[in-house]
Residue, then its C-alpha position, 0 to 999 in steps of 0.5 A: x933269679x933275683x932280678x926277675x922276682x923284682x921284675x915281677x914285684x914291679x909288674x904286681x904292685x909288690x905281688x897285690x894284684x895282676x897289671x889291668x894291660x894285656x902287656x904287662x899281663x904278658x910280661x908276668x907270663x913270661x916272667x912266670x915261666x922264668x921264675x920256673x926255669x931259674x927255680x928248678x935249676x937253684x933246687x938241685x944246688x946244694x952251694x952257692x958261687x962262694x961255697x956256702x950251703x944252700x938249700x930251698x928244702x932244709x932252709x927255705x926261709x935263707x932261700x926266700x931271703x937270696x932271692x928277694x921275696x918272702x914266704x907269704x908274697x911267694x905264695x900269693x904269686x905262685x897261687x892267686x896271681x898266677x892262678x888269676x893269669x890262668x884264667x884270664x888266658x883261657x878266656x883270651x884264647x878260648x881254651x879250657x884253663x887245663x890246657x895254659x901251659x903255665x904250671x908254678x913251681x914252688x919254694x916249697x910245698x904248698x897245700x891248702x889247709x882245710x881246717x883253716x879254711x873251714x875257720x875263714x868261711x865261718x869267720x866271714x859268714x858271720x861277719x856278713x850277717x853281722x854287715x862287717x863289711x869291711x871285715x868280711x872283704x878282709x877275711x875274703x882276701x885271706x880265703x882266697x889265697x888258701x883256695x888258690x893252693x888247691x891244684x884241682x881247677x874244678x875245687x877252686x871254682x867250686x870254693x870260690x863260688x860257695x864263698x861268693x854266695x856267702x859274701x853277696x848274701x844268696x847263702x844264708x846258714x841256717x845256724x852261724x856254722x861251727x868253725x871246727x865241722x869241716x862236714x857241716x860246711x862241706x854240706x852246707x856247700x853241697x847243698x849251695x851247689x844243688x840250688x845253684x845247678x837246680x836253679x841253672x836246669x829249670x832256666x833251661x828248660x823254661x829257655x827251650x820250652x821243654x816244660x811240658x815233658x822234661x822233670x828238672x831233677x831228671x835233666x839235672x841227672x842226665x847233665x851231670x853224667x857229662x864228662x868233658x869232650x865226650x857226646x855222652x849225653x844221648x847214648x840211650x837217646x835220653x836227649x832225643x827223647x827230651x827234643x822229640x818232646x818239645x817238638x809240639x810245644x817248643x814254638x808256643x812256650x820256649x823264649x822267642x829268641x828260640x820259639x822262632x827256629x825250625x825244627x832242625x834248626x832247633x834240635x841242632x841248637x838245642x844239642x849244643x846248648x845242652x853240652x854247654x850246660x852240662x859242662x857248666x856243671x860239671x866244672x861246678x860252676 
């Protein structure tokens, strides 16, 4: 075990950052899912080769010292590292980052902590406003090695993509947010993801030339009933009411890209795109 935690250590720049090659990204694949192994196995050991008690649950910090790494460098290479490695698989083979089969095991248990992270975000707003730049890319590190502990996929892209807002200064809170008020900026958050899924429906429609007979809030509704894998978004013809709409306009207002297709040619785009759409929110992003 000790020999691939170092192997590991070597491969991130002591547990920093994934490798920029294809290779060594493999190699912490590979790695990754021997650290599991080897892990599972040293949790159902009680002693260890000379007798001595040994236990991750009842004292992890002696565990963590065994086998060559700390409290804080396992977190970051079981959450952000492996979740970054996730992603970048899913992108590299096409696939949805569910299906990379690439699921960490931990020291012990790993859970994000709201309240805290409800502390960063403020902390990080304010020094944005406040154009601490470098304080702000600080803090950042820290709110994404607590969003990383989140094991919904859809959370983390949600959160990451609030924080992004923040840092690049699209979202601006009205007052400096209280660092204490989870609900205030779960709102303020909800509030950033409405605009963000507003601003991706009216592109569409503008795109398809769908303005003369679509309401963006309408559109926007019947998006957000999609569910992954399903073709649900017809079922009461709401989206072949939208494609007969546009049959008459589309050619003159949609964007030239799209105005130049025929009609069949058009509805069968027009399906596809709108599936794309609607998973593009329903992930949150």
């Amino acid at each position: 075990m000790k020999e691939v935690v170092k192997k590991l250590s070597e491969l991130t720049d002591n547990f920093n950052q994934l490798p920029p090659s294809e290779k060594a990204q493999d190699d912490v694949f590979d790695n990754l899912k021997e650290y599991n192994r080897l892990l599972s196995q040293l949790k159902q050991y009680t002693k260890d080769d000379d007798g001595n008690p040994i236990s991750a649950y009842d004292n992890p910090q002696d565990f963590y010292k065994r086998i060559g790494i700390s409290e804080q460098d396992e977190i970051i290479l079981t959450t952000v590292i492996a979740g970054e490695l996730k992603e970048r698989r899913a992108i590299k083979e096409n696939i949805d980052i569910s299906n990379v089969d690439l699921s960490m095991l931990h020291i012990h248990n790993v859970t994000i902590n709201y309240d805290y992270l409800v502390d960063l975000i403020a902390q990080m707003a304010i020094e944005i406003y406040d154009n601490m730049n470098e304080e702000a890319q600080n803090t950042r590190k820290e709110i994404d090695i607590e969003i990383a502990k989140s094991d919904s996929n859809k959370e983390k892209i949600k959160l990451s993509n609030f924080v992004s807002k923040i840092f690049n200064k699209e979202f601006k809170f009205k007052d400096y947010p209280d660092s204490s008020d989870v609900e205030i900026m779960n709102q303020a958050m909800e509030s950033s993801q409405n605009d963000t899924n507003m601003s991706i429906v009216t592109n569409f429609i503008r795109k398809w030339g769908l303005g003369n007979n679509t309401n963006p809030k309408d559109l926007e509704n019947l998006f957000k009933k999609h569910r992954k894998g399903y073709e649900d978004l017809d079922k009461q013809g709401e989206l072949s009411a939208i494609m007969n709409g546009a049959r008459i306009n589309y050619q003159e207002i949609a964007d030239t890209e799209i105005k130049n297709l025929e009609w069949v040619q058009y509805r069968i785009a027009l399906r596809d795109a709108s599936y794309e759409v609607a998973e593009k929110i329903e992930k949150g992003e």
